[in-house]
C-alpha positions in Angstrom: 133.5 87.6 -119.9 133.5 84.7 -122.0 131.0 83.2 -123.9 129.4 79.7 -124.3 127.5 78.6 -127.5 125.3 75.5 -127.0 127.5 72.6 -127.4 127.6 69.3 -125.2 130.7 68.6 -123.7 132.1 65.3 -125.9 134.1 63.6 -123.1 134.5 62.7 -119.6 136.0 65.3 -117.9 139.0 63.7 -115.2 140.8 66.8 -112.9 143.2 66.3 -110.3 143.0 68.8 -107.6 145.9 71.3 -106.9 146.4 74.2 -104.1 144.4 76.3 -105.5 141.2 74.6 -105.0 141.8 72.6 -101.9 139.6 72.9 -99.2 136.9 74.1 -101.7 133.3 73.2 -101.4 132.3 70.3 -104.5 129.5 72.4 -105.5 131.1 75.4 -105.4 134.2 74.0 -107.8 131.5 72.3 -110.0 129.5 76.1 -110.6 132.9 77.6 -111.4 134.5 75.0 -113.6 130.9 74.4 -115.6 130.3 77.8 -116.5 126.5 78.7 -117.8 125.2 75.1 -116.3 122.1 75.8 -114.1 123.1 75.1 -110.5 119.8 72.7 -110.5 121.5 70.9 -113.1 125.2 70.4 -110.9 123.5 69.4 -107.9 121.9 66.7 -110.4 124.4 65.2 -111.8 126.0 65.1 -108.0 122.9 63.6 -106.5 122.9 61.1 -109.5 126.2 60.0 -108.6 127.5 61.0 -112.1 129.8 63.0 -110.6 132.8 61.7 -109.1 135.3 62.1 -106.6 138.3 59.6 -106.3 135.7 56.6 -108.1 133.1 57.1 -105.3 130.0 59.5 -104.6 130.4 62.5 -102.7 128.0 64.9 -101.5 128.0 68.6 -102.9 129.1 69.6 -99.7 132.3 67.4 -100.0 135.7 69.9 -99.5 138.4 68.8 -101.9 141.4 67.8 -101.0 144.9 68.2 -103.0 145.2 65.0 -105.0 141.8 64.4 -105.4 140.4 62.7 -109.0 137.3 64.2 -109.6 135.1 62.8 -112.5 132.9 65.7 -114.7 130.7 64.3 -116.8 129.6 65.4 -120.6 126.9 68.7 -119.7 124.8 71.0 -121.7 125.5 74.6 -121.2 123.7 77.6 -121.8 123.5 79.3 -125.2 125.1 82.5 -123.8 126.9 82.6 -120.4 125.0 86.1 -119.5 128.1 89.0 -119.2 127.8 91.2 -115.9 127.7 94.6 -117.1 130.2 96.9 -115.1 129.3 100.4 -115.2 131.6 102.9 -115.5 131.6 104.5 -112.0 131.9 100.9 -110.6 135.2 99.9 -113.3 136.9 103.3 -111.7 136.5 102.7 -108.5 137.6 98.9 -108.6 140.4 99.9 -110.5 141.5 103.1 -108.6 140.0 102.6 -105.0 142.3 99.2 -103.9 144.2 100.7 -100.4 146.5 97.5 -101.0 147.4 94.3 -103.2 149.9 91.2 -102.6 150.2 88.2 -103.9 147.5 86.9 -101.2 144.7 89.7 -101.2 143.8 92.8 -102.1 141.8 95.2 -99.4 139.4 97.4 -101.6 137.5 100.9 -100.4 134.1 99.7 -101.7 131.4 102.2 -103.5 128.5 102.4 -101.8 125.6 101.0 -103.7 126.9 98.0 -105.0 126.5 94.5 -103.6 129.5 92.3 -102.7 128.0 89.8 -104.6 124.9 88.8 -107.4 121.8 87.2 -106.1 118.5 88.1 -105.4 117.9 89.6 -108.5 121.4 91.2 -108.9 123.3 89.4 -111.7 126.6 91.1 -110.6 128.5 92.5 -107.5 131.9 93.5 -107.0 133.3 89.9 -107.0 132.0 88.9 -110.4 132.5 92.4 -111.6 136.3 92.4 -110.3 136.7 88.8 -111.9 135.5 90.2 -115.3 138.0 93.4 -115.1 140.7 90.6 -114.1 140.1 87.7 -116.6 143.9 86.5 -115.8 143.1 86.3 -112.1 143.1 82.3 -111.2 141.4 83.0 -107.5 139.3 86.1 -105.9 137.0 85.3 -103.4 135.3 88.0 -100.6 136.8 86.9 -97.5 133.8 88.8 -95.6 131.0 90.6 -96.7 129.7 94.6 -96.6 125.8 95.5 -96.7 125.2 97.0 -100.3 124.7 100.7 -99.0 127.6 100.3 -96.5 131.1 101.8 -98.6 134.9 101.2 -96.8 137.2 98.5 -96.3 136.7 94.9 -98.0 139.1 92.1 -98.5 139.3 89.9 -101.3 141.6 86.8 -101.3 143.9 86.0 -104.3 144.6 82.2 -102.8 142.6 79.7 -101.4 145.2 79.5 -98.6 145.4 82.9 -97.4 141.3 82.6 -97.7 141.1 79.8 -95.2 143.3 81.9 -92.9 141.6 84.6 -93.2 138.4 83.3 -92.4 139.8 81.5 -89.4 141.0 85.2 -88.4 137.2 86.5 -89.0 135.6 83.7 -87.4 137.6 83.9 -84.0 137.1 87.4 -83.9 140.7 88.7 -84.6 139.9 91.1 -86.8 139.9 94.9 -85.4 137.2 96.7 -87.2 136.2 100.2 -86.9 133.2 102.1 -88.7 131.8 105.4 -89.2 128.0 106.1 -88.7 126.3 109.2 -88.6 123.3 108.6 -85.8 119.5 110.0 -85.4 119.5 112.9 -82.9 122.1 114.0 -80.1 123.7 110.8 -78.5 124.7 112.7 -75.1 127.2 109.6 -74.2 131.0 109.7 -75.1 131.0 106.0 -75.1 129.0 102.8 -74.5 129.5 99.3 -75.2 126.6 97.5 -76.6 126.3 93.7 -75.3 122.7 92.5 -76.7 122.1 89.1 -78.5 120.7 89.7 -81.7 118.8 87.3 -84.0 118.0 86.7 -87.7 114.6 86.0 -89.1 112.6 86.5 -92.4 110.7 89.8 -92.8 108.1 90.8 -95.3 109.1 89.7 -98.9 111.8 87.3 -97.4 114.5 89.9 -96.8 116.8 89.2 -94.3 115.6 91.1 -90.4 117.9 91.1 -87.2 116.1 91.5 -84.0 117.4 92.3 -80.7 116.2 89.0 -79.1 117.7 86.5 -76.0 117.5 83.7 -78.2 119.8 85.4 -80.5 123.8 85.6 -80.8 125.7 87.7 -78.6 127.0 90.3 -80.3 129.2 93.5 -79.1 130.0 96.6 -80.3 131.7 99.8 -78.9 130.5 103.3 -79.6 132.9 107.0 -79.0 131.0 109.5 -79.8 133.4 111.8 -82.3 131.3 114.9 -82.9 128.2 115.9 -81.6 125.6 118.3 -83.8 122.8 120.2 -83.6 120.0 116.7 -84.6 122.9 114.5 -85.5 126.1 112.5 -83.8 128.9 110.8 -85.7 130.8 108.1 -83.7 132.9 105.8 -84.3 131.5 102.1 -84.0 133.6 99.0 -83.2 132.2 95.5 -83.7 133.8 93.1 -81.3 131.4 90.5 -82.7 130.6 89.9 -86.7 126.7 90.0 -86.9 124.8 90.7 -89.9 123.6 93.8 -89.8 125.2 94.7 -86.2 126.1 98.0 -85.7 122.6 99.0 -87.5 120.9 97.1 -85.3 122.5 98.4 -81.8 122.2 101.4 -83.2 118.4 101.2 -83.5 118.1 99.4 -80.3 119.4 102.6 -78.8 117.4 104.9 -80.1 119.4 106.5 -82.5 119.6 104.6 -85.9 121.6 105.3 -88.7 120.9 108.4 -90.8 118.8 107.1 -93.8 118.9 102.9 -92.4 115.6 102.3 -94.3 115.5 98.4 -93.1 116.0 99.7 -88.8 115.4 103.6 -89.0 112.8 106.0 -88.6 110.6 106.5 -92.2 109.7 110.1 -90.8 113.8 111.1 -90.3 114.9 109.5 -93.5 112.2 111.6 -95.7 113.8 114.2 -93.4 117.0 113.9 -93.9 116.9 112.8 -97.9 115.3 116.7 -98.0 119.0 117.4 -97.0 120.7 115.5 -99.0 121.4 112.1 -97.0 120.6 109.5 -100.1 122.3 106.7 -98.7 123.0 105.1 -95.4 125.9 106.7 -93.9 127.7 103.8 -92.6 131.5 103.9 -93.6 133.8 100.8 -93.2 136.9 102.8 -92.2 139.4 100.9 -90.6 140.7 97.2 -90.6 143.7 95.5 -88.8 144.3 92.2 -89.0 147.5 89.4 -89.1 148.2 88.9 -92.8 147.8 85.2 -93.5 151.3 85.1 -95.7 153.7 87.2 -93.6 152.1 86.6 -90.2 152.7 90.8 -89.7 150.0 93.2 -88.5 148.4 94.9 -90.9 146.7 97.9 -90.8 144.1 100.0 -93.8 142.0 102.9 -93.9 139.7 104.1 -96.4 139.2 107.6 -96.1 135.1 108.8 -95.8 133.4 109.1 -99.8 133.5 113.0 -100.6 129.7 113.1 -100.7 129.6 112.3 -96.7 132.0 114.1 -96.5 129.9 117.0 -97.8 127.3 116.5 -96.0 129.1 116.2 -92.7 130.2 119.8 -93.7 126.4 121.3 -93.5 126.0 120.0 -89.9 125.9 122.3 -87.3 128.6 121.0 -84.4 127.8 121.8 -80.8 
């Protein structure tokens, strides 16, 4: 990734806005354009009103629009833009695990154990590390996101355009989604749809909790039981809603979490179950099918199960 030396920025920056950042958040453009400038320091310059957009104040949470003039002015940035170290486990898998590529997106099987994104003590995730392994790339953005421990099918936009259609797609619920979860004990149902509201609030620490809760969302999500063993179930789990944490969480509710859930399980099971070999939570994003934003076609992707749950699915005992 490249680096910044100290250096203040001699001139008045001017940019017209094309395509490819229409629509986009001000603040957002401003992080991304001013590389290894302190976010406190953008929003600033914007509350200051030495930013610009068309000769007038804005307010960071302005979207740009194709035409716009947008007025940068001279910053200090830091000594050393920090460079998101990609380990070599992550580098193969981003390079060999993409189920499909366009011009518009690419749909990636994701590695457990890796964040879609940095924050909260993460420098990188699989956005900035992708970027970094793709300097020549103009636009990737995650068009949805995947819990850290949750591996499968993630899409990744390569234009602006096909990212506002995409999330339009995601946000009125058009997107068929199907996981696999290995539940807690024997789930004696073949299938069940789970219609309970669910709600976010802040746990211990400040992580992010979902509760079941009337004051929630509604959120829905259909279970099929596709195996049955001797302390264990795997199903199949499809979200018709797009809650955080949601299948986890209805899961839970019904009494059989997710093998090794640490935030919504059982801490007696998962000490259990790690004794077997379950190091992770076995939650697999396996199938998506959606309209592609470009060719208006159905498309459909699935990413096949990671060899070690595979492995491990291998030990059970079925009924």
């Amino acid at each position: 990734m490249e680096q910044h030396q100290i250096q203040t920025k001699p001139d008045v920056q001017w940019v017209i806005i094309t395509e490819a950042n229409a629509d986009q958040r001000l603040d957002n453009f401003l992080i991304t354009r001013l590389k290894g400038v302190p976010k406190s320091l953008i929003y600033r310059i914007v509350r200051k009103g030495e930013v610009r957009v068309n000769k007038g104040r804005v307010d960071v949470k302005y979207r740009l629009a194709i035409g716009d003039m947008v007025r940068i002015p001279p910053v200090r940035v830091a000594e050393k833009a920090q460079e998101n170290y990609v380990t070599n486990s992550l580098k193969k898998s981003l390079e060999e695990d993409i189920l499909f590529e366009d011009e518009a997106l690419i749909v990636l099987n994701k590695p457990a154990g890796y964040p879609v994104h940095g924050g909260s003590g993460v420098s990188s995730g699989i956005i900035e590390s992708l970027r970094q392994l793709r300097p020549d790339a103009h636009f990737l953005e995650l068009v949805h996101r995947l819990d850290k421990d949750t591996s499968g099918c993630l899409i990744i936009a390569k234009k602006r355009s096909a990212l506002r259609k995409l999330h339009e797609i995601f946000r009125d619920d058009q997107v068929r989604k199907s996981y696999l979860a290995l539940l807690a004990g024997r789930w004696d149902k073949k299938k069940l749809l789970v219609n309970v509201p669910l709600l976010k609030k802040p746990g211990e620490g400040g992580e992010r909790v979902v509760i079941v809760s009337n004051l929630g969302k509604s959120a829905e999500t259909l279970f099929t039981r596709l195996q049955a063993y001797q302390d264990t179930t795997l199903v199949s789990a499809a979200p018709k809603t797009g809650r955080t944490h949601q299948i986890r969480v209805h899961a839970a509710w019904m009494g059989h979490p997710i093998i090794s859930d640490e935030r919504y399980g059982s801490f007696e099971l998962n000490r259990d179950f790690k004794k077997r070999g379950y190091k992770r939570l076995f939650l697999h994003a396996e199938k998506l099918e959606f309209v592609h934003p470009v060719t208006g076609l159905t498309v459909a992707f699935n990413a096949p199960l990671p060899k070690s749950l595979q492995n491990l699915l291998a030990h059970e005992k079925p009924l």
